[in-house]
C-alpha positions in Angstrom: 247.9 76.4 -47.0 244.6 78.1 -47.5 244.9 82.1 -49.0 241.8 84.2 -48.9 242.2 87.3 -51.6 239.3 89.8 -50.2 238.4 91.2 -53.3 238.1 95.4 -52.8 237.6 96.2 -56.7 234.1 97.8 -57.3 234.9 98.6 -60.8 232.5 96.6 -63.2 233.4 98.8 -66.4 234.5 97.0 -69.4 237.7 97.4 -68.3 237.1 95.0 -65.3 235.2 92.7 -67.3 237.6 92.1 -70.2 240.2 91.1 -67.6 240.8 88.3 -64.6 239.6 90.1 -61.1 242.4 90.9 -58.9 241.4 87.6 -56.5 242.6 85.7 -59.8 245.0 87.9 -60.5 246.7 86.7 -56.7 245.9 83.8 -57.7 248.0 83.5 -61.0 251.0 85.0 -59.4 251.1 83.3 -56.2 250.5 80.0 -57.8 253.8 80.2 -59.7 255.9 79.7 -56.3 253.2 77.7 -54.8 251.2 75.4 -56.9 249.8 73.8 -54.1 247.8 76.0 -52.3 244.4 76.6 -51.8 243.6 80.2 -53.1 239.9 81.5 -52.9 238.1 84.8 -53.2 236.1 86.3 -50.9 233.9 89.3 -52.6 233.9 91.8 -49.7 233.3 94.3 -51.5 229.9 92.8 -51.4 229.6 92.9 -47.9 230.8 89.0 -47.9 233.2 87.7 -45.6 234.7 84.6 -44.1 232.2 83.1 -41.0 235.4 83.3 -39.3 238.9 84.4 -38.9 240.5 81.1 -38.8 238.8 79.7 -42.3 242.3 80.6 -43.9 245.5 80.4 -43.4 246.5 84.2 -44.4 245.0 86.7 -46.3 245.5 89.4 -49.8 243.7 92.4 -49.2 243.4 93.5 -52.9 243.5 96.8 -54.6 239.9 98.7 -55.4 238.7 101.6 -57.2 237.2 102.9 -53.8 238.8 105.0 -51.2 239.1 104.3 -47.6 237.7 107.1 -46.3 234.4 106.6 -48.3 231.4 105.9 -45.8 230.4 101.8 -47.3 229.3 99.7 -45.5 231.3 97.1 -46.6 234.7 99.0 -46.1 233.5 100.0 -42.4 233.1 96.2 -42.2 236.5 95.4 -44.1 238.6 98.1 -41.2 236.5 95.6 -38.9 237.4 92.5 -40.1 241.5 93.9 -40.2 241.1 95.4 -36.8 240.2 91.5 -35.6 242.6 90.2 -38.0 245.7 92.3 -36.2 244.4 91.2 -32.7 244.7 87.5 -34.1 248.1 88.2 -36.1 246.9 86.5 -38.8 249.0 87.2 -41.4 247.4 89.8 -44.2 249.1 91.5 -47.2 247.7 94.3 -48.6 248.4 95.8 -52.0 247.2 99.5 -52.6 244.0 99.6 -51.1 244.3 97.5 -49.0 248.1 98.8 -48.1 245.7 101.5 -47.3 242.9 99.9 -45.9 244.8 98.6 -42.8 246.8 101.6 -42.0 243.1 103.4 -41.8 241.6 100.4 -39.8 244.6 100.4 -36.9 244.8 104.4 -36.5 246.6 105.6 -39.7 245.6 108.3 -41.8 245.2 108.4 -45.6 244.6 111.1 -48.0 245.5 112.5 -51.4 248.4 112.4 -53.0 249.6 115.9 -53.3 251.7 114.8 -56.9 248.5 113.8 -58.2 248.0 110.2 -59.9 250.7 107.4 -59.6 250.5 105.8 -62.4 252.7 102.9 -64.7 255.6 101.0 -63.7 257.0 102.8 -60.0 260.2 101.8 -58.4 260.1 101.0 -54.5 263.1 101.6 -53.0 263.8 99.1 -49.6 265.9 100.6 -46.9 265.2 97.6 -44.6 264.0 94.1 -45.0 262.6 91.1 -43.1 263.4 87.8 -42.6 260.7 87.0 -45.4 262.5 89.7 -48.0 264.4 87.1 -49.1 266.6 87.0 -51.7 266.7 90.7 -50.6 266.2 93.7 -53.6 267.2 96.9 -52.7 265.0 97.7 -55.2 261.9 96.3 -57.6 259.8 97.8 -60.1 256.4 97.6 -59.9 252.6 98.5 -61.4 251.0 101.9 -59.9 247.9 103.3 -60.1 246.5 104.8 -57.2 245.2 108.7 -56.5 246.0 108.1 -52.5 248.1 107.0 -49.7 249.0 106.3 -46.1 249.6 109.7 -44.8 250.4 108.7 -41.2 251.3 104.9 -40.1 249.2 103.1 -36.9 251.3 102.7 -33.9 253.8 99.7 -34.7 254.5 99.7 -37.9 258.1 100.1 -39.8 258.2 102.0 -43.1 260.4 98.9 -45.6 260.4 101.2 -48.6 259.1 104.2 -50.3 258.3 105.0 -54.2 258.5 109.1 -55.6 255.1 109.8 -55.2 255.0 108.3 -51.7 257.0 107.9 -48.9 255.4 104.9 -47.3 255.4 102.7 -50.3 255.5 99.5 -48.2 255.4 98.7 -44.2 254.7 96.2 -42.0 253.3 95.5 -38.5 255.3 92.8 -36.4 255.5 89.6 -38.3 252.0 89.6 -39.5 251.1 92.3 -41.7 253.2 93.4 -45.1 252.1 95.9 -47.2 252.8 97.4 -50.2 251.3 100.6 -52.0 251.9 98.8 -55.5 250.2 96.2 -57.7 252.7 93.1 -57.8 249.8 91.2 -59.4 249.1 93.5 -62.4 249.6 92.5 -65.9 250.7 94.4 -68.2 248.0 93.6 -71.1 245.7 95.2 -67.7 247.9 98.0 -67.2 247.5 99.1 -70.5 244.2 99.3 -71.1 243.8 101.0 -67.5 246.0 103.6 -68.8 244.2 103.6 -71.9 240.6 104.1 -69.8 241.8 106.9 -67.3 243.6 108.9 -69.8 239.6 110.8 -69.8 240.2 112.3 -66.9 243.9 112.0 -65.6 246.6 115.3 -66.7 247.7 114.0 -70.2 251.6 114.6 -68.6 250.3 111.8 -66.3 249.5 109.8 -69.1 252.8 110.1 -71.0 254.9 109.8 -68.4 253.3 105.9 -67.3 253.8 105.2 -71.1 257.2 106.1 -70.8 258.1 104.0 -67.8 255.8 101.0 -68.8 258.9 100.7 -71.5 260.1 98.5 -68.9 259.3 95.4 -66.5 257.3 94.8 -64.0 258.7 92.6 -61.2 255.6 91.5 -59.4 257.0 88.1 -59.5 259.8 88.7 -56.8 257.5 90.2 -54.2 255.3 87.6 -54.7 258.3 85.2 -53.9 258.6 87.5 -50.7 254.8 87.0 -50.0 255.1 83.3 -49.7 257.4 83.6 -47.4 255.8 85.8 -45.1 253.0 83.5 -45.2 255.1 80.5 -44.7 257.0 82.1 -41.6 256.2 80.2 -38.4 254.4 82.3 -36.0 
């Protein structure tokens, strides 16, 4: 199986450069259930992107320091490319911008979170599951950093599960599309220094309080065991 990460992350502070970018970030995580696969990244944040729809077999939609609603070219071109994506169910996770991302690009809305930053380890708490949420967690801890999120879902789609700071912490659209407003592939040598970067400019409360929940573990490894199985589900 061929996965195409479409890398979203503009960031090229140190902090980006002392680190893998989140394409081999997927690929590190995804690769521990299925060593097999083909994984590749495609930099649209570049304005690059496959010559066609059908060069992969499914798709990560990565998390970025941009916001939807900015004017880019490239992320006009990205809500294209999901738009064509959804009309070919091709099967597409997203992971915080890009759980974002696809709710904009098929008639959601996103916007500010009104709590301010989520930030360090955030629970997301499932009240349904699919046939790929399997072994099923009623709940799993996971990396957040994000300053927005999906306000309104596009026709379709089923809330799965919701963290504090936002109530549409993961959805999905039929059997194709399964999002999460999280970072499964996150490490947490990463999420330290981001912490350590946006303490500048984010409430110092903020700050203490993702110290205080980074005390324990991230389980990006068991969605990730749910994402192969939603790519491996026959369609």
């Amino acid at each position: 199986m061929r996965i195409a990460s479409l890398l979203c992350d503009t960031d090229d502070t140190i902090l980006s450069q002392n680190h893998p970018d989140d394409g081999q970030k997927f690929r590190t995580l995804l690769s521990q259930h299925r060593p097999d696969w083909d994984y590749e990244t495609v930099s649209v944040k570049d304005d690059i992107f496959p010559q066609s729809i059908d060069d992969y077999d499914g798709y990560v939609i990565t998390g970025g320091s941009s916001s939807v609603n900015d004017p880019d070219a490239w992320i006009a071109h990205l809500k294209d490319f999901i738009q064509r994506l959804d009309v070919k169910k091709k099967p597409v996770v997203g992971a915080c911008f890009g759980h974002q991302a696809i709710a904009a690009a098929l008639g959601g809305r996103v916007g500010k979170n009104t709590d301010g930053w989520g930030l360090g380890i955030a629970a997301t708490s499932f009240a349904r599951h699919m046939g790929w949420m399997d072994p099923a967690h009623e709940e799993l801890a996971l990396y957040s950093a994000h300053k927005e999120q999906v306000l309104e879902l596009p026709e379709g789609a089923i809330v799965l599960g919701s963290i504090p700071i936002a109530q549409v912490g993961a959805y999905c659209i039929g059997q194709h599309i399964f999002t999460t407003q999280c970072h499964p592939e996150i490490t947490p040598d990463y999420m330290n220094d981001l912490v350590g970067v946006v303490s500048e400019f984010v409430p110092p409360e903020t700050i203490e309080k993702a110290c205080s929940s980074m005390n324990g573990n991230a389980e990006g490894d068991k969605f990730a065991g749910w994402m192969v199985r939603f790519f491996e589900m026959p369609r």
